[in-house]
N, C-alpha and C positions, 0 to 999 in steps of 0.2 A: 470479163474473166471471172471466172467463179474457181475459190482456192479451196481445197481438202481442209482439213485439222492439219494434216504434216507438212499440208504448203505454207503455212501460218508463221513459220519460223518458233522463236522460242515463248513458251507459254513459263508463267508462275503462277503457279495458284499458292494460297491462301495455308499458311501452316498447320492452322487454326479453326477447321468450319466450322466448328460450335460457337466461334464468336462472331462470324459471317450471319449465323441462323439469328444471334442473338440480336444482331442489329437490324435483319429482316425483320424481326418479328416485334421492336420495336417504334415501329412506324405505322402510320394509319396507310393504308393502301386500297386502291379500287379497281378491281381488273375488269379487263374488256369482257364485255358481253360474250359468249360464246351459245351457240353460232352465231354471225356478222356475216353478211344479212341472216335474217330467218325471218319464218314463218310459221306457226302462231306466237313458238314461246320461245325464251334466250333466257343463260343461265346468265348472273351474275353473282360475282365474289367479291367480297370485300375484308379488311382485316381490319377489327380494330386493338390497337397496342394494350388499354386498357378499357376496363368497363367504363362507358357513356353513354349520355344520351345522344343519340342519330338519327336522323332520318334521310331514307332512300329516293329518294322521287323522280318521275318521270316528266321531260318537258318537251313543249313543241318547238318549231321553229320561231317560234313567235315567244316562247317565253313563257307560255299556259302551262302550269303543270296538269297533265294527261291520270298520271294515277304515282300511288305514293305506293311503295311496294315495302317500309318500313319507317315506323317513328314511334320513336319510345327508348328506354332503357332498356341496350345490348352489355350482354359480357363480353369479355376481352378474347380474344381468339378470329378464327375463320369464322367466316358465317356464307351462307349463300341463299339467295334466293332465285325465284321460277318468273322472271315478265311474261303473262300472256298478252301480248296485241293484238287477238281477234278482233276488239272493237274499232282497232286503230285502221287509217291509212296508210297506204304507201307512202313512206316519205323516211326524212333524218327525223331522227328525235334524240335527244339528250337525256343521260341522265347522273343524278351530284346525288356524291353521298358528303352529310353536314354533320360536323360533328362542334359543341363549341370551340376547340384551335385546327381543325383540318374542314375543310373544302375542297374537294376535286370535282370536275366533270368530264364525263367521256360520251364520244356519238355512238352510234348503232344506228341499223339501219330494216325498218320494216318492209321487207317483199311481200306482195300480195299475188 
């Protein structure tokens, strides 16, 4: 069964979204690749709370990293960058953004 907004019953939101943003924006975050799957290239976004050093990197099934798409000292904000996989295989592949106290990783998936 799939419910509307008005089937939902009672909603609260937030008095406050300026402090909703502020806590968003104080978080290190790494969004899914867009498009999932694709073919040649996927956008990837990531946040970070403040200026560090990071790096972006791609990995294989196996744990090899495939290509590094950023490392070095980023400022604090959105950033996004462009994965191409031309060179790559069909397959999953992984990829972590490293910052020194945050770690995440997410899959994606190359179609050929």
């Amino acid at each position: 069964m799939v419910l509307s907004w008005a089937d939902q019953g009672t909603h609260h939101r937030s008095p406050t979204i300026g402090a909703d943003l502020h806590q968003l924006t104080e978080k290190f975050s790494l969004g899914q690749n867009f498009p999932n799957p694709f073919n040649p290239t996927t956008a990837i976004g990531y946040h970070l709370p403040k200026a560090s050093n990071a790096k972006l990197a791609v990995y294989d099934l196996l744990g090899r990293e495939v290509a590094v798409l950023m490392d070095g000292y980023q400022t604090a904000g959105e950033h996004h960058v462009t994965f191409d996989a031309r060179n790559l295989s069909t397959g999953v592949y992984f990829y972590r953004l490293m910052t020194g106290s945050f770690n995440v990783t997410r899959k994606m998936l190359v179609m050929k």
